[in-house]
N, C-alpha and C positions, 0 to 999 in steps of 0.2 A: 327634590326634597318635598316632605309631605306638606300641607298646609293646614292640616288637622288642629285645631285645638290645643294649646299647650296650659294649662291652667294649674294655677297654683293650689296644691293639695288639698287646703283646708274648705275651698272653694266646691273641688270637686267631691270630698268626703260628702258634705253637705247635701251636694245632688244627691249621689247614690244614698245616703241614710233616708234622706225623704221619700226616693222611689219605692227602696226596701220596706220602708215603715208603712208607705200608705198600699205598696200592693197585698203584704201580710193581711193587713185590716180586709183587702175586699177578699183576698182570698178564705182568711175567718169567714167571712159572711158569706161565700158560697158555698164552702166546706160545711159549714152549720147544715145548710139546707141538705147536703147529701145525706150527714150522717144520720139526721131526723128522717132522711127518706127510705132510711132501711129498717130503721127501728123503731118511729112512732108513727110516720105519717097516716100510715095504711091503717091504722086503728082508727088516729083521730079525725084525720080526712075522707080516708074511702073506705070507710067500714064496709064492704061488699062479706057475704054470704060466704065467695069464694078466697080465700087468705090466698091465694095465688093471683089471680085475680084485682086485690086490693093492693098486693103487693107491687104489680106492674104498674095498674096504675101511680101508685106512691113514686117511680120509676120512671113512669111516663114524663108525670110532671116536671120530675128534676131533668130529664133530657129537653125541655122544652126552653129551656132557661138554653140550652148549648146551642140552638138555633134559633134566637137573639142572639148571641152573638156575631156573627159575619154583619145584622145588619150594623150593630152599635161599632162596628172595625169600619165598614163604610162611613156612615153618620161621624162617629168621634177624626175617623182618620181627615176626612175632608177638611173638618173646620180645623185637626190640629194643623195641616199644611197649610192652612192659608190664614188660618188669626197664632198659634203656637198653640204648643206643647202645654205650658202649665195651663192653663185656662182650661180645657182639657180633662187634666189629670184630676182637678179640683172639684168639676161639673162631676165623673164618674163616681169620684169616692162619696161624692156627697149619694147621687142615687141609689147605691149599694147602702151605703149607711143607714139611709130611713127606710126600706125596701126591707131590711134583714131587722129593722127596729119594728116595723106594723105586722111581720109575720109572727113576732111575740107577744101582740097583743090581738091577737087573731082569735077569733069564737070559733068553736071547732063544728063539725059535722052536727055533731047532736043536740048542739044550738040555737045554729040556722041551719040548719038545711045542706039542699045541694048548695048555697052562696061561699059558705065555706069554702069545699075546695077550688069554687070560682075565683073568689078575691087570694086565694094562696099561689094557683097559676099564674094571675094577673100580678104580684110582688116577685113572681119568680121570673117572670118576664122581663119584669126590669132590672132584676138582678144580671140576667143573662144582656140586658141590653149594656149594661154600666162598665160590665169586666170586658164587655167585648171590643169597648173602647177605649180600655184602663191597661192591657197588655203594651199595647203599643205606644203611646205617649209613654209609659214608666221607664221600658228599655231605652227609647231614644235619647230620654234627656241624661241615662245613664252614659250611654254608648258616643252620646255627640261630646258630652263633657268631658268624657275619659281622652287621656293619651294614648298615641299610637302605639301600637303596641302589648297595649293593658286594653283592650276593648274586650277583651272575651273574661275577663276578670270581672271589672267593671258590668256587666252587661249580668254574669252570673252571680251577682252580688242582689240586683233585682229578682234574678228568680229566686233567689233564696228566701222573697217573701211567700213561694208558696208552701215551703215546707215549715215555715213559720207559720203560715195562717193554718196547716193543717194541725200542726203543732197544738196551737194555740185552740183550735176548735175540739181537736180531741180529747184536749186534756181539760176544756171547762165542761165538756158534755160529760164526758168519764165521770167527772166528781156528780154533778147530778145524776147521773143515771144510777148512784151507786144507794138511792133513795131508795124505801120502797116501794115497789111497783105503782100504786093507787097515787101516791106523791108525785111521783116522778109524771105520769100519765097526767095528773091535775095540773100543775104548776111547774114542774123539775124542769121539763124541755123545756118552756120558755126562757128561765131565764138568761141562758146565752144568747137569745137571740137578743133580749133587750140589754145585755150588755156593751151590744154593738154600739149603742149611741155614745157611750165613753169613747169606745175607742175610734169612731168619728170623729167628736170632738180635738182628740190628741193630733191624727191624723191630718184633720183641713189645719191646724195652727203647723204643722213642721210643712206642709205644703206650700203654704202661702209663705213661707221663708227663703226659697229658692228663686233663683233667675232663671231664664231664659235660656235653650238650649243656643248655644253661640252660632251652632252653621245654621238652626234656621232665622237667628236674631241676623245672620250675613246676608240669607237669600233674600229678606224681607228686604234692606238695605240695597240689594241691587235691583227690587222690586222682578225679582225672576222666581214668582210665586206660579206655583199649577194654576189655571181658574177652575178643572177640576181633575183633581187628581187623581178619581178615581178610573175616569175615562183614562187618561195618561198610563196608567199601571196595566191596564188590560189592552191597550196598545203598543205598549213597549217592554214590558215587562211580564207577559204573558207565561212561559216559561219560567221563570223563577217563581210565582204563582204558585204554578202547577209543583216545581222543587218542593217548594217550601211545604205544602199541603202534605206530599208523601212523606216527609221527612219526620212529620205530627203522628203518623197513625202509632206507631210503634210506642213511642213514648205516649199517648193520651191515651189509647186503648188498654197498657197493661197497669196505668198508673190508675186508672178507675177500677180496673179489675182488684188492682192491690187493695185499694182505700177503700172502695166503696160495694162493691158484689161481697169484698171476702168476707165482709159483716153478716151477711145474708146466708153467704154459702155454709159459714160456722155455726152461727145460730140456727138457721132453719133446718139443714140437712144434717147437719154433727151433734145439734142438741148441745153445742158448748155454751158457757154464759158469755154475754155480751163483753162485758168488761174481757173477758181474754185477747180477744180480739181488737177491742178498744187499746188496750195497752201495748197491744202488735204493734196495730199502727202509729200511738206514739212515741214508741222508742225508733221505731224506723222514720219516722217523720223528724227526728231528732240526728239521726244518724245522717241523712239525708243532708240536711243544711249544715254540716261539716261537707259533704261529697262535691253539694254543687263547685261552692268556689275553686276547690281542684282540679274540679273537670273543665273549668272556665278558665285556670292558670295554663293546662294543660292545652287548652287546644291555641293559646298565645304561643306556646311552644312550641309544638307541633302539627299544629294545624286542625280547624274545626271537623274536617271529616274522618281522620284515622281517631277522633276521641269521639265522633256520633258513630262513626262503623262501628267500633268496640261494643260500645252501650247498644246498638241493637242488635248487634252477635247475638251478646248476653242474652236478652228478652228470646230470641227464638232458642235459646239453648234450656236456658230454665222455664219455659213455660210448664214443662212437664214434672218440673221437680219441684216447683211452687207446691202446686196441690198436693204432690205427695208430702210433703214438707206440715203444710194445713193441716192433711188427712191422719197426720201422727194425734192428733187431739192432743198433743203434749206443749203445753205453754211457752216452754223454750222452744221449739222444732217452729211454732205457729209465729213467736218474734221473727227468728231467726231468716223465715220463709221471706217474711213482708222486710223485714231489714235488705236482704240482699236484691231485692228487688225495687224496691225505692235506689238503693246504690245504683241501679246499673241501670236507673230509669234516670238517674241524674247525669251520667256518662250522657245523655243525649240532649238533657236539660241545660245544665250548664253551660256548654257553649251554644246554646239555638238562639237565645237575644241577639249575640253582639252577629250573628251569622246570619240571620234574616235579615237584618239588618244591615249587611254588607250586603247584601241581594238589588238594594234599591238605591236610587240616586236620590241626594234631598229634597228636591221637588216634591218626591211622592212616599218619599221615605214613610212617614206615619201612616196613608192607607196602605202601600204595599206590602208593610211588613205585618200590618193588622188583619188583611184578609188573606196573606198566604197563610198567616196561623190562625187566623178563627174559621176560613171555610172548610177545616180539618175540625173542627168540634163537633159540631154535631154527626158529623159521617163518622168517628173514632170515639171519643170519649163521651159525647153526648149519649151516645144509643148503645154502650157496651155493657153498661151493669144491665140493660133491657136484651141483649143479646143473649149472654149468660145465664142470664136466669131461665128464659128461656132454653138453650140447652140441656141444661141442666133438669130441666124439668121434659123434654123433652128422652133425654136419657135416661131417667126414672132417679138421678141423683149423682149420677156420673159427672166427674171434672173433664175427663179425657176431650170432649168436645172445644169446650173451654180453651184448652192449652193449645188446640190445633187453632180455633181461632186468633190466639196472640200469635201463634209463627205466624199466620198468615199478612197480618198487620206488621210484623218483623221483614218480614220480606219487600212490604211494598216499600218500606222506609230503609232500607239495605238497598234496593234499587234507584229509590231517588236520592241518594245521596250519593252512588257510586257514578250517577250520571251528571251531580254537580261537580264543578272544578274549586278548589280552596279560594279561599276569600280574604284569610287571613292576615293579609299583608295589603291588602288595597285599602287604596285612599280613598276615605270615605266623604273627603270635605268637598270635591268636584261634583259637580251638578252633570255629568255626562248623557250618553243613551247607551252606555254599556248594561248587560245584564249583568251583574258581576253573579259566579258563582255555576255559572251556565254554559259559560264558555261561546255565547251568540252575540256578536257584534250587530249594534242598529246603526 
């Protein structure tokens, strides 16, 4: 019989609202920073000669936030395993918070100078340090509260804040942006950014109202704490690691491709207005957080990898009909494109919390499951609107590139998943040396 966790609903509600709530917020404030980086940055920041050029950089920058990452998965996972989870979760959201609040009141290029885009990489830096250590405390405390059984429910109730946060970024950038031009360029982008401080404020109060993940308030208790867990996960857990990493590309590569290139590809190369685009993405960012919890009910059913093999069929099969879907310039065809592909980027989303998750033993549970998925970001989602664009431009304006790079991202995460074993039924409450999900006995 397991020894997981059994908690009374209202208890567990609680966790998962506040993971939900507070990862939406940072996810808001990372999303901010992409969507301003395909559509103002490059003016206000890197005014360069060459619009191609300003553009990457604008591009550059936001990939530099995705490699912070892995370190802030080291940094946050360490101290989550050895002081907890909420302390943690509280330290992250606040950095994102004021990080995504000073790049709203940021003087732009024509201000000061090169300082500009300096201090706008230096606040993206910490934006990329903060989430990189906000994924993994959010799903844990969802995943260790939840019941057996409901962990890939639970677990995709957390991801649901990212399609919330994109939700939410799109659709407060959308309304500014629908300013005119001179407005919106002066003042309009700002102020989402400085809206973040509200939703900080909301965020650390429903945070600091949660307890303690229970199996690690147990480990602490039997004082069978890592003293470092990172060393621990690249010893024993090497291999799941490596899983978990392949299992990112597919899902980060076409979900930045979705969100964040398709602004660039529409406006720059199709000449469509911004808002078409913008409203793409928030009906499918909408459609999305219906999909996740399904695919998170679904792999409780049946298992985390016949619901991530699906989801990344799909990516390698529509990578090609995406664009042409885009390339219709027709409002409906251009939703429609980005809707089904957020769907079937959630088929892999959905269940990946409570599955990485399952990957590690509680010991190491918080770094392991934070740098198998953050050392996929910058090699996947970090560098792929910067990939794309270049194709593209490499092609004189052709997608076809594009689409072969998402199969190829499909494929590696098709293979790492076909070479994990299901998870789904393992007790996650023992402190073991199994790799679970691996099938390698230590």
């Amino acid at each position: 019989m397991s020894d997981e966790p059994s908690l009374p609903k209202p208890r567990v509600g609680r966790v998962v609202l506040a993971s939900f709530v507070g990862t939406m917020i940072e996810w808001y404030d990372f999303f901010l920073y992409g969507t301003a980086a395909a559509l103002v940055f490059d003016r206000l920041f890197f005014p360069l000669d060459d619009k191609f050029v300003s553009q990457m950089a604008a591009f550059g920058s936001f990939a530099l936030g995705f490699f912070m990452r892995p370190l802030g998965g080291v940094i946050f996972g360490h101290f989550g395993d050895r002081i907890g989870r909420k302390a943690m979760l509280v330290t992250t959201l606040l950095m994102m918070g004021m990080a995504t609040f000073l790049i709203g009141v940021l003087p732009t290029y024509e201000t000061i100078g090169v300082a500009a885009p300096c201090l706008l990489i230096l606040l993206r830096l910490v934006q990329g340090l903060g989430v990189g250590g906000e994924w993994g405390g959010a799903v844990l405390m969802a995943v260790e509260h939840g019941h057996a059984g409901k962990r890939g429910f639970y677990g995709s109730c957390v991801q649901m804040g990212v399609p919330a946060g994109l939700l939410l970024a799109t659709g407060v950038f959308s309304i500014f942006s629908s300013l005119p031009e001179e407005q919106f360029l002066s003042w309009g982008w700002r102020v989402p950014f400085l809206l973040g401080i509200v939703l900080l404020a909301v965020g650390m109060f429903i945070r600091f109202q949660v307890f303690e993940s229970p199996l690690f308030a147990e480990s602490q208790k039997k004082n069978d704490v890592s003293p470092l867990p990172i060393l621990e996960v690249f010893s024993k857990y090497r291999r799941s690691v490596v899983l978990a990493m392949g299992a990112r590309f597919a899902e980060n590569v076409c979900f930045y491709i979705f969100t964040v290139f398709s602004l660039t590809y529409a406006t720059d190369y199709l000449s469509l207005p911004k808002q078409t685009i913008l409203n793409g993405v928030w009906i499918a960012a909408a459609v999305q957080l219906i999909a996740i919890p399904f695919a998170g009910i679904a792999s409780d059913r049946i298992g985390r990898r016949p619901v991530y093999l699906a989801g990344a069929a799909f990516m390698m099969l529509f990578a090609f009909p995406f664009f042409w879907l885009i390339e219709t310039q027709q409002t409906l065809m251009i939703s429609l494109a980005i809707v089904l592909g957020l769907i079937g980027h959630a088929m892999m989303y959905g269940p990946q919390a409570a599955f990485f998750s399952e990957l590690f033993g509680t010991r190491v549970r918080y770094s392991g499951a934070s740098v198998g998925y953050q050392l996929a970001s910058p090699l996947a989602g970090g560098i792929a609107p910067l990939i794309a664009a270049a194709l593209v431009k490499w092609s004189d304006g052709a997608s076809w590139p594009v689409s072969i790079y998402m199969m190829m991202a499909a494929a590696i995460t098709l293979l790492a998943i076909m070479l994990a074993t299901e998870t789904a039924h393992s007790d996650i409450s023992d402190v073991d040396h199994t790799e679970r999900g691996t099938g390698v006995e230590k």
